[in-house]
C-alpha positions as CSV (number, residue, x, y, z in Angstrom):
1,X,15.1,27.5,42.0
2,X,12.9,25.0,43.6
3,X,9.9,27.1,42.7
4,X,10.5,27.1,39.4
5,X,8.0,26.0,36.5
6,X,10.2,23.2,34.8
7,X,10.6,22.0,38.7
8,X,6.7,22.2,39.5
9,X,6.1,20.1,35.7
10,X,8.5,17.4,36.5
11,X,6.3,16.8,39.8
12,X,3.0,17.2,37.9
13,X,0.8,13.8,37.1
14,X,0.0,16.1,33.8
15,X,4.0,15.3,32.6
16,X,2.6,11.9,31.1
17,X,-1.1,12.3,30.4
18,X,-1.1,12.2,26.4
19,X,1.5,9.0,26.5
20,X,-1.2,6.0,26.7
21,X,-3.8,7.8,24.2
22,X,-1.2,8.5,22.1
23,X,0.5,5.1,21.9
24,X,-2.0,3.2,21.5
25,X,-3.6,5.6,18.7
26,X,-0.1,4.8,17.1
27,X,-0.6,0.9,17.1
28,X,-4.4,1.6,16.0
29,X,-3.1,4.0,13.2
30,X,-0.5,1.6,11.7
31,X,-2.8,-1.2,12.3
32,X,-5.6,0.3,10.0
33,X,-3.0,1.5,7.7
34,X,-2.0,-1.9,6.9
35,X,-5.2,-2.9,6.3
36,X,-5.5,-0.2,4.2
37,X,-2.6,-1.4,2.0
38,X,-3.7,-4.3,0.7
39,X,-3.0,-4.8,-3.2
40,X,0.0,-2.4,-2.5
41,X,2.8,-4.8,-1.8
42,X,5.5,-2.3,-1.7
43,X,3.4,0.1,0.4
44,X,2.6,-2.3,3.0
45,X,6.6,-3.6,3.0
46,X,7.5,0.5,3.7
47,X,4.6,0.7,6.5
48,X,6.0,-2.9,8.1
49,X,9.8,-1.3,8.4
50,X,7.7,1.9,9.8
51,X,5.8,0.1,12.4
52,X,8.4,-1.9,13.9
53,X,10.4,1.1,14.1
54,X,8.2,2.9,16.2
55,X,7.6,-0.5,18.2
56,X,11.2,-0.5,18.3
57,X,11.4,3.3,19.6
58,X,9.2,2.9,22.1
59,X,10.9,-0.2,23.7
60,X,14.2,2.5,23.6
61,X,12.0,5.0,25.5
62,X,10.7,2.6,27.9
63,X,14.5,1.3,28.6
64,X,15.5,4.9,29.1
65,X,12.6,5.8,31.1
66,X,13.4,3.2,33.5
67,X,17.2,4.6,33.5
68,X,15.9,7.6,34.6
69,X,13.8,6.1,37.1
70,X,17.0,4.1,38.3
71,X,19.1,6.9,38.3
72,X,16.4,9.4,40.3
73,X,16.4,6.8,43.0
74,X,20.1,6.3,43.5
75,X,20.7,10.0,44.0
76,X,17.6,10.9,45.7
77,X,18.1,7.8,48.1
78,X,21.9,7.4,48.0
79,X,24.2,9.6,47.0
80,X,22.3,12.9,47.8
81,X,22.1,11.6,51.4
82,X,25.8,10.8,51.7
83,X,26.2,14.3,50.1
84,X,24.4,15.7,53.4
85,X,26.3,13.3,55.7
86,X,30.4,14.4,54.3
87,X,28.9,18.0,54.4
88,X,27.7,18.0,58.1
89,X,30.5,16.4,59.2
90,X,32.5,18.8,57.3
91,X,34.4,16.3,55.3
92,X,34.6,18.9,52.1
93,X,36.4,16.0,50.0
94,X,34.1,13.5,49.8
95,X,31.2,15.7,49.3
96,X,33.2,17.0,46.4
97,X,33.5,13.4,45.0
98,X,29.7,12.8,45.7
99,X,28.7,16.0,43.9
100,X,31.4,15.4,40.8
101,X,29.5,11.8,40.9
102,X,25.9,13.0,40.8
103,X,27.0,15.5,38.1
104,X,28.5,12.7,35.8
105,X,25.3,10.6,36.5
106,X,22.8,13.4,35.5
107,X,24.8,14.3,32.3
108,X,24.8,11.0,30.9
109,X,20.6,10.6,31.3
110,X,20.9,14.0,30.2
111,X,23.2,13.1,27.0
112,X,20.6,9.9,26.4
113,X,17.2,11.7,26.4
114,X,18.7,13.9,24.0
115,X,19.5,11.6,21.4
116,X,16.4,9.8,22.0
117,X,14.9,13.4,20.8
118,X,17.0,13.2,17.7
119,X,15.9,9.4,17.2
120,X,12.0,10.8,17.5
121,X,12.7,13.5,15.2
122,X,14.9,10.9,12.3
123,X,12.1,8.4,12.7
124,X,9.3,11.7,12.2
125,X,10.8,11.9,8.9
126,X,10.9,8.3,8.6
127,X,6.9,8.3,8.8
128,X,6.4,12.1,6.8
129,X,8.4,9.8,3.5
130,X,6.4,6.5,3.8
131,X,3.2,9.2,3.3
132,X,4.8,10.6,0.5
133,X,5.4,7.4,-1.2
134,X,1.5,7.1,-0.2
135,X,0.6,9.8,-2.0
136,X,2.5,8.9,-4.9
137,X,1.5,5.5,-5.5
138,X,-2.1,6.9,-5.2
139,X,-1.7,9.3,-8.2
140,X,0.2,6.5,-10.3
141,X,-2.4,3.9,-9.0
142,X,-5.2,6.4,-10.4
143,X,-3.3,7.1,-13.8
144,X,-2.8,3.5,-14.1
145,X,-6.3,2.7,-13.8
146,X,-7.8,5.6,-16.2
147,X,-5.1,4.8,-19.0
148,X,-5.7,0.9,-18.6
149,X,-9.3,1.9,-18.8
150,X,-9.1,4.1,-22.0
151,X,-6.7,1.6,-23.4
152,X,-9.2,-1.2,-22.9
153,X,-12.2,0.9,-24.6
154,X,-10.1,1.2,-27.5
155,X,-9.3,-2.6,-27.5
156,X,-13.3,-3.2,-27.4
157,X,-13.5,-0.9,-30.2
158,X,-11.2,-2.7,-32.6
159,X,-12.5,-6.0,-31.7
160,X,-16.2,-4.7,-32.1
161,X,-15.4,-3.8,-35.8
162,X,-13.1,-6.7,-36.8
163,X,-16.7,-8.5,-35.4
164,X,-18.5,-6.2,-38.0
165,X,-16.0,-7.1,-40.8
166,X,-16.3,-10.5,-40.1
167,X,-20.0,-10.5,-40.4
168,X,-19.9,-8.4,-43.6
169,X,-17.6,-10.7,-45.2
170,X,-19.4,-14.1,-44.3
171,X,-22.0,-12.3,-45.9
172,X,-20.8,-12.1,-48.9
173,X,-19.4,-15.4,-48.8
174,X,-22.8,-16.5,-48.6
175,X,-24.1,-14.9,-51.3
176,X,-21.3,-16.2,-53.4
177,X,-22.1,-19.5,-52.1
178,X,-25.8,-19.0,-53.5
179,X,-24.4,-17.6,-56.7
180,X,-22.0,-20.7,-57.3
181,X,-24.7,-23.3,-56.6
182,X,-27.2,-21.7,-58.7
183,X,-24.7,-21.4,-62.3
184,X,-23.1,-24.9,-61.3
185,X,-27.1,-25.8,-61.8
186,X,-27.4,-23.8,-64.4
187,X,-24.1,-24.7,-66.1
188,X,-25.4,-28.4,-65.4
189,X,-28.9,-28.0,-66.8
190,X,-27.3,-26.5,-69.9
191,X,-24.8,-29.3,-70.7
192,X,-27.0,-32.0,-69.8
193,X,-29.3,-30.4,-72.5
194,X,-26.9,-30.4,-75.1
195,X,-25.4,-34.0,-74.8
196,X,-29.1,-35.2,-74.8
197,X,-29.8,-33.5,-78.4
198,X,-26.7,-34.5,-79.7
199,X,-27.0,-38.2,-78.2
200,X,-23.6,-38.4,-77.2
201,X,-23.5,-37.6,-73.2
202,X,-26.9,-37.8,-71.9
203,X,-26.1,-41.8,-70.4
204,X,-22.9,-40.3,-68.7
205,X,-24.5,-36.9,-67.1
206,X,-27.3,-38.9,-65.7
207,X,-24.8,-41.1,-63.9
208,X,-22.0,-38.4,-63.2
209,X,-23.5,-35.3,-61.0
210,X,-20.0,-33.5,-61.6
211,X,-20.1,-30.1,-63.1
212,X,-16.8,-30.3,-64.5
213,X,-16.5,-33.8,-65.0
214,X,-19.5,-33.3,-67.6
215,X,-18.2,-29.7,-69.0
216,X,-14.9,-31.5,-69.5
217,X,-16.9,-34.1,-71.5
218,X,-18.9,-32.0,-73.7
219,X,-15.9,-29.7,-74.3
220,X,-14.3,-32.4,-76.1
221,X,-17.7,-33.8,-78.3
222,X,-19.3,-30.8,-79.0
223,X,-19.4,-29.2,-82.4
224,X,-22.2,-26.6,-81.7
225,X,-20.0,-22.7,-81.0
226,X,-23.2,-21.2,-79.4
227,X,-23.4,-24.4,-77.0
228,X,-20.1,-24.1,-76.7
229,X,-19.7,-20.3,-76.3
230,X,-22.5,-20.4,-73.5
231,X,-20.5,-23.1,-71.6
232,X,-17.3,-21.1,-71.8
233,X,-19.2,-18.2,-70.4
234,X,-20.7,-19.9,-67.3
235,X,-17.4,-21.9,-66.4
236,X,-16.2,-18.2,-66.6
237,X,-18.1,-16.8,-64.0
238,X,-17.9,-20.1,-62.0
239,X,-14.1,-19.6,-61.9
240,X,-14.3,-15.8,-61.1
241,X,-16.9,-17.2,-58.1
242,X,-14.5,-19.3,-57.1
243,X,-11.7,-16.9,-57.1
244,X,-14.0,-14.0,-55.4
245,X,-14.9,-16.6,-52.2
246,X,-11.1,-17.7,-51.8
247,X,-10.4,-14.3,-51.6
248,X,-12.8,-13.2,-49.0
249,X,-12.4,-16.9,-47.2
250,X,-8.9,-16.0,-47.1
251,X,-9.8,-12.1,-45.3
252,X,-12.1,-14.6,-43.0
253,X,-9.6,-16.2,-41.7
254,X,-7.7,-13.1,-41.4
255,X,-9.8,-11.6,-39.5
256,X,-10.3,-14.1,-37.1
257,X,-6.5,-14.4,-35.9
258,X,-6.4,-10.4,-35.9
259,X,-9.5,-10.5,-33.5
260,X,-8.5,-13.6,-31.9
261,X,-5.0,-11.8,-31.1
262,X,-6.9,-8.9,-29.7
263,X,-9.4,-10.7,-27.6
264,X,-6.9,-12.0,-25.8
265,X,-5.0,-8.7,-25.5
266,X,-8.3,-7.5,-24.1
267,X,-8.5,-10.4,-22.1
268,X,-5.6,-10.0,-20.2
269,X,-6.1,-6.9,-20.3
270,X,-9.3,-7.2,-17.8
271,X,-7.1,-8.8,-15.7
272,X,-4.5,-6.9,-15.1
273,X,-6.9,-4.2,-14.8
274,X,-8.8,-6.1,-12.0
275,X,-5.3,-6.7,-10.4
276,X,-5.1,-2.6,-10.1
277,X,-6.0,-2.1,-6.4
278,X,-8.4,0.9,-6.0
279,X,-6.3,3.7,-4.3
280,X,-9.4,5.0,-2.3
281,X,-8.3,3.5,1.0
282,X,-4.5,5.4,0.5
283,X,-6.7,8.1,1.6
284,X,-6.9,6.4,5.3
285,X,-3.5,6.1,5.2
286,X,-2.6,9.2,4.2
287,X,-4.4,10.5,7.5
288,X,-3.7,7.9,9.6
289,X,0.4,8.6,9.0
290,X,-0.8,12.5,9.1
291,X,-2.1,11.3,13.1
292,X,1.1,9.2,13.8
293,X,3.6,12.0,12.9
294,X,1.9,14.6,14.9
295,X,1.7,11.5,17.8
296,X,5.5,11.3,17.2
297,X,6.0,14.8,17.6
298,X,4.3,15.0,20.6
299,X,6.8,12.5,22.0
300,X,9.6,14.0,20.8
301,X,8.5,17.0,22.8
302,X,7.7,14.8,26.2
303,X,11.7,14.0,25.7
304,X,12.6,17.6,24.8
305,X,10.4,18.3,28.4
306,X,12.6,15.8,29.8
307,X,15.6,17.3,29.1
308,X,14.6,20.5,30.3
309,X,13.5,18.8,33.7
310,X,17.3,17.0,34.2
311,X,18.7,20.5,33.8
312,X,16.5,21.9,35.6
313,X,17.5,19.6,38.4
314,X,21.3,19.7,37.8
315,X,21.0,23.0,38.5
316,X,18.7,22.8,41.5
317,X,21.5,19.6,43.1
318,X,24.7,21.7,42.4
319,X,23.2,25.1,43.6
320,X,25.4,26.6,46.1
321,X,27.5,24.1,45.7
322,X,30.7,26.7,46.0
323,X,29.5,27.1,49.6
324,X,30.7,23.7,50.6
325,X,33.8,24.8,52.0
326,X,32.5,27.7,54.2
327,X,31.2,26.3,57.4
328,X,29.0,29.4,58.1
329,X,26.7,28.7,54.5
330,X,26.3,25.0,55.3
331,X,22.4,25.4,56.0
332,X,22.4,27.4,53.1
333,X,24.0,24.0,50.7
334,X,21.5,21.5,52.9
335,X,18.7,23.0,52.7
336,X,19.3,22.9,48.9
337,X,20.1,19.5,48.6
338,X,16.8,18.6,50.3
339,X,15.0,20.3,47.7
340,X,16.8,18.7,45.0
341,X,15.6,15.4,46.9
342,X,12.2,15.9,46.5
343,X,12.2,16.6,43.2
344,X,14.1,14.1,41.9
345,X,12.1,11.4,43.6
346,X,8.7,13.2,42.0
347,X,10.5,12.6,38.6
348,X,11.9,9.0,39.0
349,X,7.9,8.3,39.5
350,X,7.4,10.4,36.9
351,X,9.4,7.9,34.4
352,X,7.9,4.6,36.0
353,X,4.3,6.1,34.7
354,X,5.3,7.1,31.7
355,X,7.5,3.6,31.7
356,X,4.3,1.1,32.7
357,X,2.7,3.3,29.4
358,X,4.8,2.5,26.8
359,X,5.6,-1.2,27.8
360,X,1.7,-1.9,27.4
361,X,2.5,-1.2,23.7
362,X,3.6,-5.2,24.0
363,X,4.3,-7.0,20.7
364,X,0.2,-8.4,21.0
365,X,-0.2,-4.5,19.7
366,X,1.9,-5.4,16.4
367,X,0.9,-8.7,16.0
368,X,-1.3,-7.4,13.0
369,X,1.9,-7.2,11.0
370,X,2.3,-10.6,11.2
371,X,-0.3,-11.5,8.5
372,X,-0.3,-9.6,5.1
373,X,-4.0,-7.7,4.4
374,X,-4.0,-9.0,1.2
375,X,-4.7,-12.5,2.2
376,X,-8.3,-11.7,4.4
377,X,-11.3,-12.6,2.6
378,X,-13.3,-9.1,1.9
379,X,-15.3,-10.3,5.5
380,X,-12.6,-10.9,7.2
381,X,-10.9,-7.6,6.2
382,X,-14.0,-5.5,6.9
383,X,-14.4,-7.5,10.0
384,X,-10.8,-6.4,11.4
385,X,-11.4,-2.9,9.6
386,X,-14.4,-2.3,11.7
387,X,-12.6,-3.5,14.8
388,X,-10.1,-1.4,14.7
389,X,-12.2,1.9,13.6
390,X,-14.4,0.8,17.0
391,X,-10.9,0.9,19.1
392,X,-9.8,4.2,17.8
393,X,-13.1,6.1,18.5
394,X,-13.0,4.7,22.2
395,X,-10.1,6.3,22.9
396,X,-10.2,9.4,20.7
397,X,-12.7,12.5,21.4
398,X,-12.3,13.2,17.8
399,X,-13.7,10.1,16.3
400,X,-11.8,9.1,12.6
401,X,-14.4,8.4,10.0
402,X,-12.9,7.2,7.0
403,X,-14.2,7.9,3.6
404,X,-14.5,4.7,2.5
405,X,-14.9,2.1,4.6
406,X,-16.2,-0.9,2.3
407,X,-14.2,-3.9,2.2
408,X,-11.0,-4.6,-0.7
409,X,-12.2,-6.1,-3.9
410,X,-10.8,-9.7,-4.1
């Protein structure tokens, strides 16, 4: 048993080489994620909780790691060595004891790296959502933006032709205007002609510029029907004039309040267009939370490793163990317990390296969540994006290049 392969692993400096890359690609990953999420309120809420879970997972895994550290020591330095004493000095009783002691010991770390896997595995799930709610806020960001975009074209078309009707109509109202002025002359001309042949008005209309104050006049002096006629005939148009500009002053002002109503509509719709966040970066995130759940399950299988290892060991300690009683296989049981002391120390310093890994994932590596990415200032958001990008190439042989990394639109 002691030459076995799950043995030789649990010895091996290789049992926690990918733990420091990988933990602090996490930190990285979640760090430019956030950034990422800026404009996405809810998004960057779901990330948060994500984040501190995994903070919150690896302080578990650096407590247990240290238990198993503890608990390697105090048999490879205690109770394995009283297990050799009772045996050589055939005191079968209290080796039993030791042995039923080591086993309860072992089973417990046992018991506790396997729900650490299940914790890994829960919180894998936990991570593989949050990129599903990526994804869909991406697609609903984008449909957003293309039917705000198609309902503000139309909203620039309507306003572009109540502009034209308005135009048209002043128009017209102008040339009304122009027709009024010129048959109030006329109308003028005409009457002040009249009451100067007939002597009766010509004093009054030189004193009284008033169209209608003179019509009303002559309509009561004069005797001559064609005069007359010809007056009735010009206050006729002048009234239909009158009547045609009301009616188009009163489609004016119509039209302003309809395009006033929709400039405003337009208005805020520019706004809330603008407040749309571009859902290119949810790309980044999309990858980086693609990186962090493969990280995760690359942890979950260092514990699943673990796990083997204790019960690989169990069996190496308790080995032979039925021989205790029979003074002839004594070498036999000793020489089996001294193995199992060797390789329990090589894993209890095992754990401490793997231990000192993930407690340099201190809360400075999360301190990022601290402040929300949508208050930086486009530099200082490209400024932290850059940084971070910088950090994750120095530690990864596959360098991440985003796809876009500009700076958020403020």
């Amino acid at each position: 048993m002691s030459e076995s392969k799950e043995i030789e692993v649990a010895s091996s400096p290789d049992f926690v080489t990918e733990l420091l890359p990988s933990a602090q690609r996490t930190a990285l990953l979640y760090h430019l994620s956030y950034l990422c999420l800026a404009k996405f309120p809810k998004l960057e809420r779901v990330l948060r909780e994500r984040a501190v879970e995994t903070q919150l997972l690896f302080g578990s895994s650096e407590a247990l790691l240290l238990k198993c550290a503890a608990t390697s020591k105090n048999l490879y330095s205690t109770l394995l060595p009283a297990l050799k004493v009772a045996v050589e000095k055939d005191k079968s009783i209290l080796a039993i004891k030791s042995l039923e002691k080591a086993r309860a010991w072992i089973t417990e770390i046992v018991d506790k790296v396997g729900l650490m896997v299940d914790r890994y595995e829960k919180h894998n799930h936990s991570v593989a959502s949050c990129t599903s709610d990526v994804i869909l806020e991406k697609a609903e960001t984008e449909k957003k933006k293309e039917q705000s975009s198609l309902e503000m074209i139309e909203h620039e078309k309507v306003v572009r032709d109540l502009e034209e009707q308005l135009k048209k109509n002043n128009a017209k109202i102008g040339q009304i205007e122009a027709t009024i002025k010129q048959k109030n002359q006329e109308l003028y001309n005409h009457v002040k002609e009249t009451s100067r042949k007939k002597d009766d008005g010509g004093f009054f209309s030189a004193l009284v510029p008033f169209v209608g104050a003179i019509v009303k006049l002559f309509e009561n002096t004069d005797n001559d029907s064609e005069a007359a006629a010809k007056t009735q005939v010009l206050s006729s148009e002048l009234t239909q004039l009158s009547i045609e500009k009301s009616s188009l002053m009163g489609k004016e002002w119509s039209i302003h309040v309809r395009m006033t109503d929709m400039q405003l509509k337009l208005a805020c719709m520019k706004i809330e267009n603008g407040s749309i966040p571009d859902p290119v970066h949810l790309n980044d995130v999309q990858k980086c939370l693609s990186r962090i759940q493969n990280i995760l399950i690359q942890l979950q299988k260092f514990w699943e490793s673990v796990g083997v290892m204790l019960e690989a060991l169990k069996d190496e300690t308790f080995a032979n163990e039925h021989f205790i009683e029979e003074s002839d296989m004594k070498e036999i049981f000793l020489d089996s317990i001294n193995s199992a002391q060797g390789h329990w120390k090589a894993f209890g310093e095992s754990c401490l390296h793997a231990k000192s890994i993930f407690s340099l994932q201190t809360k400075d590596a999360y301190k990022f969540l601290e402040t929300s990415p949508s208050t930086l200032t486009p530099e200082q958001w490209k400024k932290e994006y850059d940084t971070v990008i910088e950090d994750l190439n120095k530690i990864n042989p596959d360098p991440f290049n985003p796809e876009a990394p500009a700076p958020i639109a403020q």
